[in-house]
BAKETI-737496 format. One line per field, with one value per residue (C-alpha): residue number from 1; x, y, z. Coordinates in steps of 0.2 Angstrom, whole numbers, plus 5000, padded with zeros to 4 digits. Layout:
# residues N
pos <- NUM	...
x <- X	...
y <- Y	...
z <- Z	...
//
This chain:
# residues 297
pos <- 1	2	3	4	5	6	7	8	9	10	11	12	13	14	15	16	17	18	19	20	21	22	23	24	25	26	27	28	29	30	31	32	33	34	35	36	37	38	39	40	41	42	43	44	45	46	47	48	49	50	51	52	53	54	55	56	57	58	59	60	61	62	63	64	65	66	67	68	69	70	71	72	73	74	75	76	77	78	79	80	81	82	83	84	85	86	87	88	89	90	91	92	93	94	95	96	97	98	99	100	101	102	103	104	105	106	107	108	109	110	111	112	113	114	115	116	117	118	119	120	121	122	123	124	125	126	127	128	129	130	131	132	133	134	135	136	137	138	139	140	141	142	143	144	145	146	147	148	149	150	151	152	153	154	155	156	157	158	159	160	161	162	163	164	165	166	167	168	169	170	171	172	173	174	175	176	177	178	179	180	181	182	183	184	185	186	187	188	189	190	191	192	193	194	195	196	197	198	199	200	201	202	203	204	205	206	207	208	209	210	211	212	213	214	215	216	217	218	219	220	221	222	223	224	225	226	227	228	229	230	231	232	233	234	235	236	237	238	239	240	241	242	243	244	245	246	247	248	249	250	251	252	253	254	255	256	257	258	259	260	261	262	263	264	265	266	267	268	269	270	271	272	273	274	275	276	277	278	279	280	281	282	283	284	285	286	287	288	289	290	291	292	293	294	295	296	297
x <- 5446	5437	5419	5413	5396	5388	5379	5362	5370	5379	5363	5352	5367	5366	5348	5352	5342	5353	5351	5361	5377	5379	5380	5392	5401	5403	5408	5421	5417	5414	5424	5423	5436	5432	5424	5416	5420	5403	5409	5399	5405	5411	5413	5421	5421	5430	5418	5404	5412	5415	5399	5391	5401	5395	5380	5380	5391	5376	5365	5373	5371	5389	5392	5398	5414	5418	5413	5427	5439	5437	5438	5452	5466	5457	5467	5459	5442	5450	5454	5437	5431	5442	5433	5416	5419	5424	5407	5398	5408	5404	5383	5382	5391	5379	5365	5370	5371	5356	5347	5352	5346	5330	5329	5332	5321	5306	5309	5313	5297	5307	5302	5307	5318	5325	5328	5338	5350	5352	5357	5368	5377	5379	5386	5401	5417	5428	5440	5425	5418	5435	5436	5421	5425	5444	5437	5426	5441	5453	5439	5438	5453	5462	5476	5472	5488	5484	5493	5500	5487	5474	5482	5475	5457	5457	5469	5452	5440	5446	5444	5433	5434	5441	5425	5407	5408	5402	5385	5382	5369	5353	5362	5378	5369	5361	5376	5384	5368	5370	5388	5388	5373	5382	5398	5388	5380	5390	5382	5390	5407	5409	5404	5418	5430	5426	5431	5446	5453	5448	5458	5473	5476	5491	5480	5480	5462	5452	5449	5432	5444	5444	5431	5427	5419	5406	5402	5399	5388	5384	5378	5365	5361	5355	5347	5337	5330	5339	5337	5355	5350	5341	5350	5352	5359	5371	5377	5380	5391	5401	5405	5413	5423	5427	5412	5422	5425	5421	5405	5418	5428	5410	5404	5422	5422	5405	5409	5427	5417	5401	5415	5419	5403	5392	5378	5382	5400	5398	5386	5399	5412	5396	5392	5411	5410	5395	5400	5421	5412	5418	5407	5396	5399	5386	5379	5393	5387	5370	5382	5391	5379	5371	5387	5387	5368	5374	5390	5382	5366
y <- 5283	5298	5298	5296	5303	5299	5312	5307	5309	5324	5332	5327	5334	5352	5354	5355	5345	5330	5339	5354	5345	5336	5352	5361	5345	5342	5360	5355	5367	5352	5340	5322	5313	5296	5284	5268	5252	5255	5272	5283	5299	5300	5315	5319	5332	5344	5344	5346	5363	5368	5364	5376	5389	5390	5389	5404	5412	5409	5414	5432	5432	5427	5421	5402	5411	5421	5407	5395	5410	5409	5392	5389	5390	5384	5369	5367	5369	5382	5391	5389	5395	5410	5413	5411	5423	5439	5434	5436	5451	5457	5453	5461	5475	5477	5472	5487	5499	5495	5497	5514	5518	5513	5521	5538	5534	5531	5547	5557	5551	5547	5540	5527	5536	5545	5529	5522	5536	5535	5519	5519	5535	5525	5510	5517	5510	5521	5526	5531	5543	5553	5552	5563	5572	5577	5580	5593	5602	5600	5610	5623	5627	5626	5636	5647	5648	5649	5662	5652	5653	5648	5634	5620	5625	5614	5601	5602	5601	5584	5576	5560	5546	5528	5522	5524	5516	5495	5501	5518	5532	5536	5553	5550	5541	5557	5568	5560	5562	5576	5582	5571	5584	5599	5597	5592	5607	5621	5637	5627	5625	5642	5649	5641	5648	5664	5662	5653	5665	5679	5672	5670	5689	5696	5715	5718	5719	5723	5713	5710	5710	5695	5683	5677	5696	5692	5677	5684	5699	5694	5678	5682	5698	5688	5674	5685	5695	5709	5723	5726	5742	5749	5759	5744	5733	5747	5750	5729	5732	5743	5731	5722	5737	5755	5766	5778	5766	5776	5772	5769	5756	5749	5746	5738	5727	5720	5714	5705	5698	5693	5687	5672	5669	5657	5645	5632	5631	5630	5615	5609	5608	5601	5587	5583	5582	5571	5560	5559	5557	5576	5584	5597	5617	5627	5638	5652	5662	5670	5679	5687	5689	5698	5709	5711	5717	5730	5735	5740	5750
z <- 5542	5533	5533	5514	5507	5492	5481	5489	5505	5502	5496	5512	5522	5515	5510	5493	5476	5470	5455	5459	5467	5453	5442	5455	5453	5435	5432	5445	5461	5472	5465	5472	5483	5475	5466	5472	5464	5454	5447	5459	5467	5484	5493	5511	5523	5512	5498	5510	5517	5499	5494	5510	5503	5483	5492	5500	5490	5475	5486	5489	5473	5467	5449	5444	5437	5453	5464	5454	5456	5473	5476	5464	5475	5491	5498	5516	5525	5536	5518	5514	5531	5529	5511	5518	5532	5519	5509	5524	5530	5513	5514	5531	5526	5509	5521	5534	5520	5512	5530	5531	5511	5517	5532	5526	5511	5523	5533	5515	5508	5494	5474	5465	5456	5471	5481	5465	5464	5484	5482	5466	5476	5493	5485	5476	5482	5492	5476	5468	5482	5483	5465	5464	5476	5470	5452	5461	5471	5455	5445	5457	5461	5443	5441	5457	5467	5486	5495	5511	5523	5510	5503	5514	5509	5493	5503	5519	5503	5497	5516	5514	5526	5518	5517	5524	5541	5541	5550	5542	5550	5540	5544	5536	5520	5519	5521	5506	5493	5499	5495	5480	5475	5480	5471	5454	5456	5444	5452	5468	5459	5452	5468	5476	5461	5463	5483	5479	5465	5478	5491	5480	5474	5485	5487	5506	5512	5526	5540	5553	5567	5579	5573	5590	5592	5578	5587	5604	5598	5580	5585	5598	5589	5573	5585	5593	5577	5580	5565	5559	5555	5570	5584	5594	5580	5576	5594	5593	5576	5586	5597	5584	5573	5578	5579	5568	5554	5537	5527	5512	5523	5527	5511	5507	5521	5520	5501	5507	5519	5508	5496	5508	5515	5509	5517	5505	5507	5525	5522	5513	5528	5538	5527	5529	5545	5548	5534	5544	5562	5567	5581	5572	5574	5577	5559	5560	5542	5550	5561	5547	5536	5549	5553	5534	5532	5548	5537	5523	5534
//
């Protein structure tokens, strides 16, 4: 036979005022499984689960009208068990993500306000995240018709990951205030225009040679404070492009290549990366900035 419980009962069972399972009842949440032959509620295992779960689903701060949504079409307590899991799943992940707001707010120093928009920024639902993102890239790039090796820029520009991972770094929270920032910036959108309409135009133009050159001489040469215009920062340059280039070729190719070098772009790709789980690249602009600077001595 089923075990009963009255309302008193019921209520010593979950910790809950009398009070309070009576108005869960009567708005039909926890409905009763009978009635005594004196008129009084009786309630069996069943309610009890159900009654566990408005609790906490109250307590995470669900409204009555979802809470009756969700219960509406439960017909079994392992239903209502599977509903109570994907509200818990649901807190933690809320709980996880408000951890990491809070941790970078204490190492930021942040306000108020600051904390606020970290928050509000971290919270956004996936769809909304990419949302900002593609609104950004579709800005940027309007009308500009890559030429073929260009044309997975905007595509790379649009990479977000599905969603924040379930126990977010301070690190990551931080590299998506960050990027959602950067691309509301519109010094930060034109800048990439003017790349993207400069990468489009069909004229042939110069090239630095193999990048990986820059790298290995660039590089080291910036690192170690080398002047690129001294003797020794010259002879490093020529390492890197003939020695008899012409000043006018120079001068040309140290604007093609300021033209598509930019700290904040590169950020950009950085912040991606951390935000994706990518391993991080070392800084690859100070290099040629650096050959740029030695260009144009």
């Amino acid at each position: 036979m089923t075990e009963m419980f009255s309302i008193g009962q019921l209520a010593r069972t979950t910790g809950l005022p009398v009070r309070t399972v009576r108005f869960w009842s009567d708005l039909g949440l926890v409905p009763p499984a009978g009635r005594t032959s004196g008129n009084y509620r009786m309630y069996d295992a069943e309610a009890a689960a159900r009654l566990d779960l408005v609790r906490t689903l109250r307590e995470l701060g669900i409204d009555l009208d979802t809470v009756e949504r969700v219960l509406r079409d439960q017909v079994t307590v392992a239903d209502v068990a599977k509903a109570h899991v994907r509200a818990l799943d649901t807190e933690i992940r809320t709980l996880r993500l408000r951890r990491a707001v809070l941790s970078s707010v204490a190492a930021r120093g942040s306000t108020t306000e600051e904390m606020k928009l970290m928050h509000e920024l971290a919270k956004l639902s996936a769809q909304e995240r990419q949302r900002i993102i593609d609104d950004f890239v579709d800005e940027a790039f309007a009308g500009v018709e890559p030429r073929p090796e260009g044309a997975r820029i905007p595509e790379g520009m649009r990479i977000m990951p599905a969603e924040l991972p379930d126990d977010p770094t301070p690190e990551q929270v931080d590299a998506w205030i960050e990027l959602a920032g950067l691309v509301a910036d519109p010094a930060f959108k034109a800048r990439v225009r003017e790349m993207a309409v400069a990468g489009s135009t069909g004229a042939d133009q110069p090239e630095v040679g193999d990048p990986a050159l820059v790298f290995e001489h660039a590089l080291p040469a910036e690192a170690a404070g080398i002047d690129p215009a001294s003797p020794e920062g010259q002879e490093i340059l020529h390492r890197i492009i003939p020695a008899e280039m012409p000043v006018d070729e120079r001068r040309t190719l140290a604007d093609t290549m300021a033209t598509f070098t930019d700290r904040r772009v590169e950020r950009y790709w950085s912040l991606l990366g951390t935000i994706n789980g990518w391993p991080q690249r070392p800084p690859a602009v100070p290099a040629f900035e650096w050959v740029i600077d030695a260009l144009r001595a």
